[in-house]
TORTOR-777883 format. One record per residue: x, y, z of N, C-alpha, C, O in turn. Coordinates in pm, whole numbers, padded with zeros to 5 digits, always signed. Example, Ala and Ser with C-alpha at 12.3 -4.5 7.8 and 13.67 -1.06 7.14 Angstrom:
BEGIN
+01319-00569+00780+01230-00450+00780+01320-00330+00780+01424-00332+00846;+01285-00225+00708+01367-00106+00714+01290+00003+00787+01341+00114+00804;
This chain:
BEGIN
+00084-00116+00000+00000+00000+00000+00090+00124+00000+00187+00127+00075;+00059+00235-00087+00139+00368-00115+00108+00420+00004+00001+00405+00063;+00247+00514+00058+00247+00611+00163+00125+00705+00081+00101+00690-00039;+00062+00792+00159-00053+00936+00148-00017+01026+00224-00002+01018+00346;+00005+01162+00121-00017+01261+00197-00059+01334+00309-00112+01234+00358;-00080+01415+00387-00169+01487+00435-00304+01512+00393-00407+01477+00452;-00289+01605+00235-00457+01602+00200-00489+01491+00159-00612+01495+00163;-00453+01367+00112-00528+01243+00057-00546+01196+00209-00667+01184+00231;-00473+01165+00318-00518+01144+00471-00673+01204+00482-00773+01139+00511;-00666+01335+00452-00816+01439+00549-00916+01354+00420-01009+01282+00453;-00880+01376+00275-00975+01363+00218-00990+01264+00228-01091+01264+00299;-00948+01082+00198-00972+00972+00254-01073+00963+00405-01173+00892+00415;-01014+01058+00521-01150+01047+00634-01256+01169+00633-01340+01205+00715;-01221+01213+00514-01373+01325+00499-01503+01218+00428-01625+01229+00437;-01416+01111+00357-01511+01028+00257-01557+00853+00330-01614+00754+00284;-01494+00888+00465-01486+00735+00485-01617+00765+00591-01642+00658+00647;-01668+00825+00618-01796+00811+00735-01790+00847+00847-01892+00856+00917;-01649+00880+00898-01643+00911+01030-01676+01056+01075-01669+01088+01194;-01705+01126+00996-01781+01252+01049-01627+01389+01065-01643+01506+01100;-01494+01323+01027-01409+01409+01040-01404+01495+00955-01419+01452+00841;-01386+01626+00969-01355+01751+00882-01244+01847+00958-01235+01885+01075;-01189+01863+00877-01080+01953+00900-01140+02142+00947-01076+02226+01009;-01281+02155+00887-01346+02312+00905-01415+02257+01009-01384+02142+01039;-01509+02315+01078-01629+02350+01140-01697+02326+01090-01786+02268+01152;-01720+02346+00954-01841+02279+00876-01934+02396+00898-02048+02349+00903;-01936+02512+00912-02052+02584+00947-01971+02795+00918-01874+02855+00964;-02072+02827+00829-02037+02934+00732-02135+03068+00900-02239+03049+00963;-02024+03195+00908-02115+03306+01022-02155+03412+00942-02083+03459+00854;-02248+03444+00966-02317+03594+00880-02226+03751+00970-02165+03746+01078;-02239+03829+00913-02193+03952+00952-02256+03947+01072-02173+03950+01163;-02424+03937+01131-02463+03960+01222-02441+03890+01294-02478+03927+01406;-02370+03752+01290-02364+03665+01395-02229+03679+01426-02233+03634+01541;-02094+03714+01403-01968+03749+01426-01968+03878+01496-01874+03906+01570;-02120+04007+01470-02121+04098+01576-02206+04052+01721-02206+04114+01827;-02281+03919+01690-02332+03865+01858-02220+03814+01911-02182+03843+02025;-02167+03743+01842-02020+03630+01902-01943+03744+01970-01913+03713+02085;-01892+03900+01923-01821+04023+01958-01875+04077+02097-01822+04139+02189;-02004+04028+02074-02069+04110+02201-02093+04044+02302-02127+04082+02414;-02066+03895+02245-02111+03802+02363-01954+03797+02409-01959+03747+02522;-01820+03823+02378-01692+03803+02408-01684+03914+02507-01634+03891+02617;-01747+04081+02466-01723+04199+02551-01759+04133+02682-01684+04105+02775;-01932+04107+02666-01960+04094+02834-01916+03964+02883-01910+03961+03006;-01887+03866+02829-01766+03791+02884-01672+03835+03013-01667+03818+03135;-01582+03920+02882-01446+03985+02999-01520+04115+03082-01482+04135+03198;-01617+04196+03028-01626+04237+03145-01660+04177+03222-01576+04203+03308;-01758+04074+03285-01810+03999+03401-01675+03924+03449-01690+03872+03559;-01526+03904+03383-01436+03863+03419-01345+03972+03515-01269+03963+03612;-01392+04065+03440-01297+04204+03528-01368+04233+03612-01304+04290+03700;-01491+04222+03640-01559+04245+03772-01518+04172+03884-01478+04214+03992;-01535+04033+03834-01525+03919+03919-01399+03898+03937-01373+03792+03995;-01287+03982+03900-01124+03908+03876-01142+04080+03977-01033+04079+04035;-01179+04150+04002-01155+04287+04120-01228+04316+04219-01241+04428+04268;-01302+04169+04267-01348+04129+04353-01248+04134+04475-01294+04140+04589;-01139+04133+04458-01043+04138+04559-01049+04284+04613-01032+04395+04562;-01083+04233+04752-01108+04428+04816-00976+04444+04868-00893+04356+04889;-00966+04573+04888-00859+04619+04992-00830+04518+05162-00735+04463+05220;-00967+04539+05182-00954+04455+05315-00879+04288+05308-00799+04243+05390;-00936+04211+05175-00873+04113+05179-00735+04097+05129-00660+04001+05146;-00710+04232+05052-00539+04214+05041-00474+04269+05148-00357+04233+05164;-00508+04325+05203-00473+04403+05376-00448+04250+05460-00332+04231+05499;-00555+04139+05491-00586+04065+05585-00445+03937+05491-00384+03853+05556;-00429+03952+05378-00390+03842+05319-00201+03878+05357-00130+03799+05420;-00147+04029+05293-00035+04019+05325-00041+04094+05500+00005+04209+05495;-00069+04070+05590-00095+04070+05725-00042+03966+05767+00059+03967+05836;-00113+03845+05726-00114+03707+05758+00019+03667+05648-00050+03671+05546;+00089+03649+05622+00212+03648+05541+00323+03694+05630+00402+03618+05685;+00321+03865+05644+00408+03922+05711+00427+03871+05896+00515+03881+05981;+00307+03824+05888+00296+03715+06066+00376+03624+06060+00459+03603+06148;+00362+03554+05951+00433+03403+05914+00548+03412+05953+00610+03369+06050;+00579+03506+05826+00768+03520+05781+00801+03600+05920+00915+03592+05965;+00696+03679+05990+00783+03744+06098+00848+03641+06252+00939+03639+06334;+00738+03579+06214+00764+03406+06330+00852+03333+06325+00925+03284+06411;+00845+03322+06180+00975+03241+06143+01066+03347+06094+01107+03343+05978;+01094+03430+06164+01260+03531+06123+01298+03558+05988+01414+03587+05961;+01209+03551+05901+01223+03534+05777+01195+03706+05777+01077+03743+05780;+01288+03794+05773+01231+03937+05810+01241+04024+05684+01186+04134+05676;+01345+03944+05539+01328+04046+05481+01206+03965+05392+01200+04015+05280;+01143+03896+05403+01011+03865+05320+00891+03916+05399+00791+03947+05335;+00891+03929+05538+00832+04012+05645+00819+04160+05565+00712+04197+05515;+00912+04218+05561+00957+04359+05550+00844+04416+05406+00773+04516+05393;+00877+04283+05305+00800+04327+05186+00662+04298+05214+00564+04365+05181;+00668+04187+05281+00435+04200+05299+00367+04358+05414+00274+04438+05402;+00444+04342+05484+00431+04504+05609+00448+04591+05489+00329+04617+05506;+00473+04642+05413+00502+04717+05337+00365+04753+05202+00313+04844+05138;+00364+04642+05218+00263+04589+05067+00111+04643+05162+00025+04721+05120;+00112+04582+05285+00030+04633+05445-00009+04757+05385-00105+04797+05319;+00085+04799+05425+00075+04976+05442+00051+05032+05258+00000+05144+05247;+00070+04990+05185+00051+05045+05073-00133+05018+05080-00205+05110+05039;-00173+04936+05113-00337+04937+05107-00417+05048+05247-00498+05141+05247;-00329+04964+05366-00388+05037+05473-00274+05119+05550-00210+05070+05643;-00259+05224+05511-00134+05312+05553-00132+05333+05717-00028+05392+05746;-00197+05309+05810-00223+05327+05919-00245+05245+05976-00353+05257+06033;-00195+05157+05994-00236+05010+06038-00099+04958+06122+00008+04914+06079;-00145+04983+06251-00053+04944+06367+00028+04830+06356+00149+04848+06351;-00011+04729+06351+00032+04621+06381+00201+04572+06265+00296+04501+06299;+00174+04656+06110+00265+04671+06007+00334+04735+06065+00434+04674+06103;+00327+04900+06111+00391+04992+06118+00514+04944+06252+00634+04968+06259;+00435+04878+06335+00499+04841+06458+00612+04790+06406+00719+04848+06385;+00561+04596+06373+00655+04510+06313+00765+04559+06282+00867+04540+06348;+00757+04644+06154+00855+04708+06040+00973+04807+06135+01083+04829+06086;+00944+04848+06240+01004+04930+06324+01069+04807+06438+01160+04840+06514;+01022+04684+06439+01060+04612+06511+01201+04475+06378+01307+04420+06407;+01153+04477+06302+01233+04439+06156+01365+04547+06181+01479+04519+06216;+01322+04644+06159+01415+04770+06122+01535+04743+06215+01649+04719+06177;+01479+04754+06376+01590+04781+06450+01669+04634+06506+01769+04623+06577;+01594+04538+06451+01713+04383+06501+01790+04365+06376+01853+04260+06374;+01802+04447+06262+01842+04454+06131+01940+04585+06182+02011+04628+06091;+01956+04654+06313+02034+04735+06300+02014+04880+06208+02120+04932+06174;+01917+04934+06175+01841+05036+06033+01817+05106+06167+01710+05057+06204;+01865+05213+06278+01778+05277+06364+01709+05398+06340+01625+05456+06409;+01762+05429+06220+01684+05535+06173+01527+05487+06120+01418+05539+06141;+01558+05388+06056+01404+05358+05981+01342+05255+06112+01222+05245+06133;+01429+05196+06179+01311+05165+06328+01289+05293+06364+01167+05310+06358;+01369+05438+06415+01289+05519+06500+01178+05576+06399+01076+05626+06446;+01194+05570+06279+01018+05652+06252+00910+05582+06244+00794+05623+06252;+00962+05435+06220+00861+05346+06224+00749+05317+06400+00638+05274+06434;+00875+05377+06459+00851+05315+06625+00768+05460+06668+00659+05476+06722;+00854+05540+06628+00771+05704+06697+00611+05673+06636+00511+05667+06708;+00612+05652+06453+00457+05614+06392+00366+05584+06508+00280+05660+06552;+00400+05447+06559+00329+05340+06600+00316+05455+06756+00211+05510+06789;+00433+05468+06823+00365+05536+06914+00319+05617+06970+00300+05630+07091;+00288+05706+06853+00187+05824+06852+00065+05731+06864+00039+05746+06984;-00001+05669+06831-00121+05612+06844-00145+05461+06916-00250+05397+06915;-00012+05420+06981-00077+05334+07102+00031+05298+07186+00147+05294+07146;-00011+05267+07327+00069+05258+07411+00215+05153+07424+00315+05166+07495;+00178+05046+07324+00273+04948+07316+00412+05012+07243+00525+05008+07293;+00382+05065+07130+00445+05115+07041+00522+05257+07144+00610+05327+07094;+00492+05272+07236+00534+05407+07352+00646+05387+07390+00741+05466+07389;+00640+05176+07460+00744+05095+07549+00834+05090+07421+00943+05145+07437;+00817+05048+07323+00927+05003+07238+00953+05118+07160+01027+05061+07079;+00951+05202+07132+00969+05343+07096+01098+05365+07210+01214+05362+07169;+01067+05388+07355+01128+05399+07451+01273+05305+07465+01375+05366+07499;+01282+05168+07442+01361+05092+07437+01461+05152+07360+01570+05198+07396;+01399+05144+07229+01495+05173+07108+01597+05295+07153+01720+05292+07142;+01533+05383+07196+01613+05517+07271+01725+05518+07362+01826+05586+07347;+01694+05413+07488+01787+05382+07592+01814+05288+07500+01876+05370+07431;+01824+05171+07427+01882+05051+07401+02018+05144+07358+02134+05140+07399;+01948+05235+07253+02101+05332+07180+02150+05380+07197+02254+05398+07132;+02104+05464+07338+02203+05592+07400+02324+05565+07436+02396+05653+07481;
């Protein structure tokens, strides 16, 4: 039996019954390539809605819980970038500002622990004691 081509292959199973075709088999009108267009728009938009479903709060709560991790496990400069990423959503948010001032100064940075530490303890008492430390620790 002779080797076959490619097209004697398709055309041989276009003719043999098995239902194979190489097209779609099916011709679109102008108006139906502008439904298919419109049915693709609201597609992606309902994708961009649903894909910015991500609020602030849950990227706040997500690198929070990250920067906890890596801060537990001493892992401080992957710490450093989620506290950071923190504060780029929720700029005021104690618990980052603290950390990062607490990162800063076992990293030896006392400049970027004291503004981080003064931050924090302008607005709560914990951040007051370790604010305070940092001061006598250096004097």
């Amino acid at each position: 039996m002779p080797a076959l081509n490619q097209s004697q292959l398709i055309n041989s199973a276009r003719h043999s019954g098995f239902g194979f075709r190489p097209s779609f088999g099916f011709r679109v009108s102008g108006f139906g390539l502008y439904a298919i267009a419109r049915l693709q728009l609201c597609l992606a938009l309902v994708l961009l809605v649903a894909g910015a479903g991500c609020t602030k709060e849950a990227r706040k709560s997500r690198h929070l819980a990250r920067g906890d991790r890596d801060f537990q496990a001493q892992r401080y400069d992957q710490a450093e970038i989620e506290y950071l990423k923190v504060l780029q959503v929720a700029p005021s948010n104690l618990q980052a500002i603290r950390r990062l001032g607490v990162i800063y100064q076992d990293e030896g940075k006392l400049l970027r622990a004291y503004s981080f530490l003064f931050r924090s303890s302008e607005q709560e008492a914990v951040g007051a004691q370790q604010f305070a430390f940092v001061l006598v620790d250096n004097a």
